[in-house]
N, C-alpha and C positions, 0 to 999 in steps of 0.2 A: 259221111253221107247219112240224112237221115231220110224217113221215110213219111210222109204227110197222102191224110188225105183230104181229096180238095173235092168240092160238091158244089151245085152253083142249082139256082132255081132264079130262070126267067122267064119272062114276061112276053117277049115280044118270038115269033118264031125266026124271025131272019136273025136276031142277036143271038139266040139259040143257036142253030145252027156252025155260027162263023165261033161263037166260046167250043162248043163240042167238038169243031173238027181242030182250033187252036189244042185243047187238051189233049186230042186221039194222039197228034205230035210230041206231045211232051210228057205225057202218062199212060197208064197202063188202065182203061175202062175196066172199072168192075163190075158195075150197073149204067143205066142209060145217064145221069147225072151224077157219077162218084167215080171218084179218080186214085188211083195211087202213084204219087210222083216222089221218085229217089230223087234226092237233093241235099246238097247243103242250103241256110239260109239265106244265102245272096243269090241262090239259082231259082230257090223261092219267091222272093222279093222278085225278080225279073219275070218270073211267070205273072206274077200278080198284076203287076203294072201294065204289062202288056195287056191281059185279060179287062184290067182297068177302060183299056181304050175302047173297046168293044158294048161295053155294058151302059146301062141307062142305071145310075148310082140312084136315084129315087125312084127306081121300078123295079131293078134286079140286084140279087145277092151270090155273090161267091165267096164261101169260107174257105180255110184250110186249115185243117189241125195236125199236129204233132201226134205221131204214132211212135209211144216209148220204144227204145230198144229190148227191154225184157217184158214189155209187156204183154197183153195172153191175144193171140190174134186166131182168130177161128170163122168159120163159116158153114151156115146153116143153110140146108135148100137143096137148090138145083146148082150143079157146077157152074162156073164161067167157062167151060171147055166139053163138049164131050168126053165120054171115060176112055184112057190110054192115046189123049191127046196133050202135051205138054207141051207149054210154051215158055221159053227160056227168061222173059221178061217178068214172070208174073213168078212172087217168089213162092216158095216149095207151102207155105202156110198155106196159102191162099187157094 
């Protein structure tokens, strides 16, 4: 499994809506448009395709990039959780 994160910036709000609530399903929201989804590459490739159906390919864009396994993962700000609230999906970095 690896861990990717997938970000998507559209255009239209009904096509918004129906990509966000597809991701809420399948990733773990970290911001209102960025996602982290455990996967392997073919679990990958089927999110994408699906999302594919949804989107207007010359108005909207959704990436996903490869998050190394040793690489440095950290986070500045305000939590995604209130403090001594843990959620079992969102890993211990984060």
């Amino acid at each position: 499994m690896t861990e990717f994160i997938v970000c998507y910036d559209i255009t239209d709000a009904k096509r918004l809506g129906r990509v966000h609530r597809a991701l809420c399903k399948e990733a773990v929201p970290l911001q209102y448009s960025v996602f982290l989804f455990d996967g392997d590459d073919r679990q990958l490739k089927n999110l994408m395709q699906a999302l594919a159906t949804m989107i207007d390919t010359r108005k909207d864009d959704v990436r996903a990039y490869p998050i190394p396994a040793r690489g440095l993962k950290a986070r500045l700000g305000k939590p995604a959780l209130p403090e001594g609230i843990q959620w079992g999906a969102l890993p211990v970095q984060w």
